[in-house]
N, C-alpha and C positions, 0 to 999 in steps of 0.2 A: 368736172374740169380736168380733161388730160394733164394739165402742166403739173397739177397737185401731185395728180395718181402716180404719175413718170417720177415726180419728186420723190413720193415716199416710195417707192420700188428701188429705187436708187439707191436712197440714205438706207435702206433693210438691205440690199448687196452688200453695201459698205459697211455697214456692223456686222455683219456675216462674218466680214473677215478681220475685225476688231477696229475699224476704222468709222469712228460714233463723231457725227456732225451737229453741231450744236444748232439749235434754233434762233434763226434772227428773223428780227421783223423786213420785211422785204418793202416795205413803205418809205424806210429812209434813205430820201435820195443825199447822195456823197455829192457836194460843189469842185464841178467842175477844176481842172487844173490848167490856171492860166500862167504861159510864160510869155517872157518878152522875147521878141524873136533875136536869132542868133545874127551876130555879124558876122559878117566877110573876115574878118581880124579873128574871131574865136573860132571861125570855121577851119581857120591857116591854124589856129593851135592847135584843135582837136586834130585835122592830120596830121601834126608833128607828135602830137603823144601818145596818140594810135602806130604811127611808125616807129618808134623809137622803142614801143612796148611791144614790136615785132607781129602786127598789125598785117595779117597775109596780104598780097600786091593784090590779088584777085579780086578781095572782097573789100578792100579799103575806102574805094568809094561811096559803096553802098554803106560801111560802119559809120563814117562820115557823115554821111545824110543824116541816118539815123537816129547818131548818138545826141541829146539832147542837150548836153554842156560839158564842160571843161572839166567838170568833177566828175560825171559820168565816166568820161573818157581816162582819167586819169585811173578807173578802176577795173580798166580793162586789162584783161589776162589774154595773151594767144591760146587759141589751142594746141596742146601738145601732141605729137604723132597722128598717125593716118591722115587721108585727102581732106582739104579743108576747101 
């Protein structure tokens, strides 16, 4: 099985250089993450607190889209110096 052999070449790189991945079983599937979709209202919030938290003009719409709710948003940082 390639995927095995690529795995364990991988994890022996990555102890090489003191970076030791622990074993999981790869059988357990994680339940889906269901949310309820955003309104129009918390879409207008997230741009105001994406703006206000200084939220670049260029990129604001796409963070917008993006961001998944209002507490997401409210933990956004801009980035500081060079092109964004």
């Amino acid at each position: 099985m390639t995927t095995a052999r690529d795995r364990a070449y991988l994890k022996g790189q990555l102890a090489s250089v003191g970076i030791l991945l622990e074993d999981r079983p790869t059988d357990v599937a994680r339940p889906p993450v269901v949310r309820d979709p955003i309104t129009t209202d918390e879409r207008d919030e997230i741009r105001r607190i994406l703006m206000s938290a200084g939220a670049p003009p260029r990129s604001l719409e796409w963070l917008v889209a993006s961001c998944p709710s209002i507490d997401d948003a409210r933990t956004y940082r801009a980035p500081t110096g060079g092109q964004y």
